[in-house]
C-alpha positions as CSV (number, residue, x, y, z in Angstrom):
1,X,94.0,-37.2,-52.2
2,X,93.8,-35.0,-49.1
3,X,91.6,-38.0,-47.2
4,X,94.6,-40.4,-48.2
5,X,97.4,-38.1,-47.7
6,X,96.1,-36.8,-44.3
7,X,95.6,-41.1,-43.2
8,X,99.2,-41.0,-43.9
9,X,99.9,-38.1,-41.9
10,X,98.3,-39.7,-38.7
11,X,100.3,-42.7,-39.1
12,X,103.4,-40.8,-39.2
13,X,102.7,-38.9,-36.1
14,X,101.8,-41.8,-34.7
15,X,105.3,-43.3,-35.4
16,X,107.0,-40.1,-34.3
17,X,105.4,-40.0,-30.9
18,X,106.0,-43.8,-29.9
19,X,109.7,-43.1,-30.9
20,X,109.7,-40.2,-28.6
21,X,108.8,-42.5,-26.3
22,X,104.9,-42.6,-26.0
23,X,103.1,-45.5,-24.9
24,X,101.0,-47.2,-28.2
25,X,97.7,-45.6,-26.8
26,X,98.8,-42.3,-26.2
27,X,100.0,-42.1,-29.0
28,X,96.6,-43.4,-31.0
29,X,94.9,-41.1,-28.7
30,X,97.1,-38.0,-29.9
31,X,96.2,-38.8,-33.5
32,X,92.6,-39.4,-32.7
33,X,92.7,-35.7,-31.2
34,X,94.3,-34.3,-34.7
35,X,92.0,-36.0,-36.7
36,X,89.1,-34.6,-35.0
37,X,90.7,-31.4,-34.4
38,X,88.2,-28.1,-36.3
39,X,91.3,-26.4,-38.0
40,X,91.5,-29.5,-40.4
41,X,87.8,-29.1,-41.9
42,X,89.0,-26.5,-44.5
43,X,92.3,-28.9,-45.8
44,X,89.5,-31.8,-45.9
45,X,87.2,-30.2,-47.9
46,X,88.6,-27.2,-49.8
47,X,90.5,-28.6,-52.8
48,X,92.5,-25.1,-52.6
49,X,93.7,-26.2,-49.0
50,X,95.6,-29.9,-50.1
51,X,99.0,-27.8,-49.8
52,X,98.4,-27.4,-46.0
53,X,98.1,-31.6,-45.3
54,X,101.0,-31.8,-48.0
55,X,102.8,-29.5,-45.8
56,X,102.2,-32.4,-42.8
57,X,103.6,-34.7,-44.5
58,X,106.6,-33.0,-45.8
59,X,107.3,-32.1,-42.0
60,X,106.2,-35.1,-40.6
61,X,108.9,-37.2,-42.6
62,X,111.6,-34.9,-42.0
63,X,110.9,-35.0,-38.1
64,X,110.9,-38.8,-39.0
65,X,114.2,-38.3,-40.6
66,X,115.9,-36.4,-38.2
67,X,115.2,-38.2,-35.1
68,X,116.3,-41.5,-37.6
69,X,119.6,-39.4,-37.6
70,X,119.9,-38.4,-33.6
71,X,119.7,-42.0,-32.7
72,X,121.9,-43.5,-35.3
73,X,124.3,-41.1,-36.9
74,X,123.6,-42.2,-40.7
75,X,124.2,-39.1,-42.9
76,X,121.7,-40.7,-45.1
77,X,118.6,-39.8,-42.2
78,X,120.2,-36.5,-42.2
79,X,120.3,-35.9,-46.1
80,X,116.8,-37.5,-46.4
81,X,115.5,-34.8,-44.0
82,X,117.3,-32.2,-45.8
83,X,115.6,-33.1,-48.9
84,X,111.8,-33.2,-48.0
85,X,112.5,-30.2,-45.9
86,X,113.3,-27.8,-49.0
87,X,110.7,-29.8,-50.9
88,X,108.2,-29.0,-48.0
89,X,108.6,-25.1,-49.3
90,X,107.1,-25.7,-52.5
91,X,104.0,-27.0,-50.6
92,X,103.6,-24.5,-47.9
93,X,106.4,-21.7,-46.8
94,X,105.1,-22.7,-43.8
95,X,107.7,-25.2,-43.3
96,X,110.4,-22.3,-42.8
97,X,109.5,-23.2,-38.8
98,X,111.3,-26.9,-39.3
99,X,114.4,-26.3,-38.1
100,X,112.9,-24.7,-34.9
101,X,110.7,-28.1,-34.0
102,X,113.8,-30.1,-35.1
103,X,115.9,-28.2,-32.5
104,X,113.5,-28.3,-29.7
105,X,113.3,-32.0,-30.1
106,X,117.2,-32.4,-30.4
107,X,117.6,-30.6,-27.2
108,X,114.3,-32.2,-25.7
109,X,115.8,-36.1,-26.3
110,X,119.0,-36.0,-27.9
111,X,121.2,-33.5,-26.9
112,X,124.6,-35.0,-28.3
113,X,124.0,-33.8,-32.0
114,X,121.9,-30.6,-30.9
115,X,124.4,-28.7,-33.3
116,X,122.8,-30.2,-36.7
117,X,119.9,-28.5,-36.2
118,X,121.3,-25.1,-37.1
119,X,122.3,-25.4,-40.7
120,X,118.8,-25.7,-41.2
121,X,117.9,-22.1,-40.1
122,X,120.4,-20.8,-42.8
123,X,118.2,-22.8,-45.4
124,X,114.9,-21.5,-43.9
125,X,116.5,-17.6,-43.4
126,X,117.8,-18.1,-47.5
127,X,114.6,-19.2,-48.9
128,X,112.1,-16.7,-47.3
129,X,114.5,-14.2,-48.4
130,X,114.1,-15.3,-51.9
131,X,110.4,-15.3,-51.5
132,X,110.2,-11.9,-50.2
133,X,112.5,-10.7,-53.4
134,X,110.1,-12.5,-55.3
135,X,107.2,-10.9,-54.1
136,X,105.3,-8.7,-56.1
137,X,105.2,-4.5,-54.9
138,X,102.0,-4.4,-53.0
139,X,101.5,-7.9,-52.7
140,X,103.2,-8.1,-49.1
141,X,99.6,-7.3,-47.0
142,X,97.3,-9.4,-45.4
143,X,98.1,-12.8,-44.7
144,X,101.5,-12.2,-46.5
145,X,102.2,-8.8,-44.2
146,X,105.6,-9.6,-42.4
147,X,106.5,-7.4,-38.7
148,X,109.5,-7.5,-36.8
149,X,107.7,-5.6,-33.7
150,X,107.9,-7.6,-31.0
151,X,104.3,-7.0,-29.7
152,X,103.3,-8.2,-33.0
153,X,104.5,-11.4,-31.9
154,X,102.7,-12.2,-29.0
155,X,99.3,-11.0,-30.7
156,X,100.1,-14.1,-33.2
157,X,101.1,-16.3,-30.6
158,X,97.9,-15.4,-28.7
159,X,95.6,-15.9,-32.0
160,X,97.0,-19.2,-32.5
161,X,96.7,-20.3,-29.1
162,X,93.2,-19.5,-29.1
163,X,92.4,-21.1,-32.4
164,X,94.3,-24.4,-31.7
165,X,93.2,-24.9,-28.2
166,X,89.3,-23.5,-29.1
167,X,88.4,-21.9,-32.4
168,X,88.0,-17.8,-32.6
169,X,84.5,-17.8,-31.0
170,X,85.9,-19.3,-27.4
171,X,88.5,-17.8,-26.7
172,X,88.6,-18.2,-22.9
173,X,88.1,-21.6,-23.0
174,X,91.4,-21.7,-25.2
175,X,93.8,-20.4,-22.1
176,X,91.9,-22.6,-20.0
177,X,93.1,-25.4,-21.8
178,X,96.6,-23.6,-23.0
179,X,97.5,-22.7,-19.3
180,X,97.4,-26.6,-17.5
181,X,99.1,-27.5,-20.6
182,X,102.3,-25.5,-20.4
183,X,102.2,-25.7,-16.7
184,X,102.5,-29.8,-17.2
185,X,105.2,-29.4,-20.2
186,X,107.4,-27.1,-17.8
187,X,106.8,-29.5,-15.0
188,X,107.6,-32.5,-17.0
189,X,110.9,-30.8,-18.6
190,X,111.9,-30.3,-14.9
191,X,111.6,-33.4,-14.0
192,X,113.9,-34.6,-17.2
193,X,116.4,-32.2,-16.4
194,X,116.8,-33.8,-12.8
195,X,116.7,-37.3,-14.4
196,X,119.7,-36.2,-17.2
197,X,121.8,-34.5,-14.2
198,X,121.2,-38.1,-12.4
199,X,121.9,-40.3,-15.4
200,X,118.1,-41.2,-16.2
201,X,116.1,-41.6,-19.4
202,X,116.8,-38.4,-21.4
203,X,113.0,-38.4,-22.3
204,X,111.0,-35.6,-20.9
205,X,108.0,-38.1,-21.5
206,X,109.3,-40.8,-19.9
């Protein structure tokens, strides 16, 4: 189930990125580089972990859904994403970062309908509240230990970066990696800024 529903998954960001105006290969490439990538060898072979590729998918067809909706204007994109975005919460609370991804890419390519992005933050805000109620007295360490400290945050962001870009054990080679990366994404979104102020393709990968 996890082998099938993570060949799904790459099909679906597949789909996403052509629509968001990759080229075929690139986009087979980008796959290629998830399917390979060392943070998916626990979900492929720890039965424990199927919630985590279940989670993909659940985000991956509401991604699908909403940029359906930015393009055409059919409620019924916009309730489909709705719906497998709350169902994503009973595979992974993960998901609570949706409406954050569906924003960026609203503003990134279709800035017109922007504004339906937020209701979605009021769903994410109202179910983690829930699930903090629901949390058991001394249950809330570890993995599961919230912290509104700012400086809290940018050790997370740095963790992940590292483990994305290289694993725990090389973690300079993670920022050597991270730092061309956002360097190119910045330079790209400048350059589809000046195209949008000049009438151009909206697409910062164009």
């Amino acid at each position: 189930m996890a082998f099938g529903t993570q060949v799904v998954n790459l099909w679906l960001f597949g789909a996403l990125l052509r629509r968001a105006g990759l080229t075929q290969g690139a986009a087979v490439a980008a796959s290629c580089l998830w399917a390979i990538h060392h943070g998916l060898s626990g979900t492929m072979s720890w039965s424990s972990s199927y919630n985590q590729a279940l989670f993909s998918l659940f985000l991956l067809v509401s991604l699908l859904g909403f940029q359906a909706f930015l393009r055409s204007g059919s409620l019924g994109y916009y309730l489909l994403q709705w719906a497998t975005f709350l169902a994503g919460f009973l595979a992974l609370e993960t998901i609570v970062i949706y409406p954050a991804l569906a924003l960026g890419y609203a503003l990134a390519f279709e800035r017109k309908r922007w504004a339906w992005a937020l209701p979605m933050f009021l769903g994410s805000a109202l179910i983690a509240w829930v699930q903090l109620q629901a949390t058991p007295p001394g249950a809330g360490g570890g993995a599961y230990h919230m912290s509104l400290n700012p400086l809290h945050w940018i050790g997370a962001l740095r963790f992940y970066c590292e483990l994305v870009f290289a694993g725990s054990s090389s973690a300079w080679a993670a920022w050597v990696i991270a730092v061309p990366l956002a360097a190119f994404a910045g330079w790209k979104s400048l350059q589809a800024s000046r195209r949008r102020c000049l009438g151009g393709s909206g697409s910062w990968l164009g």
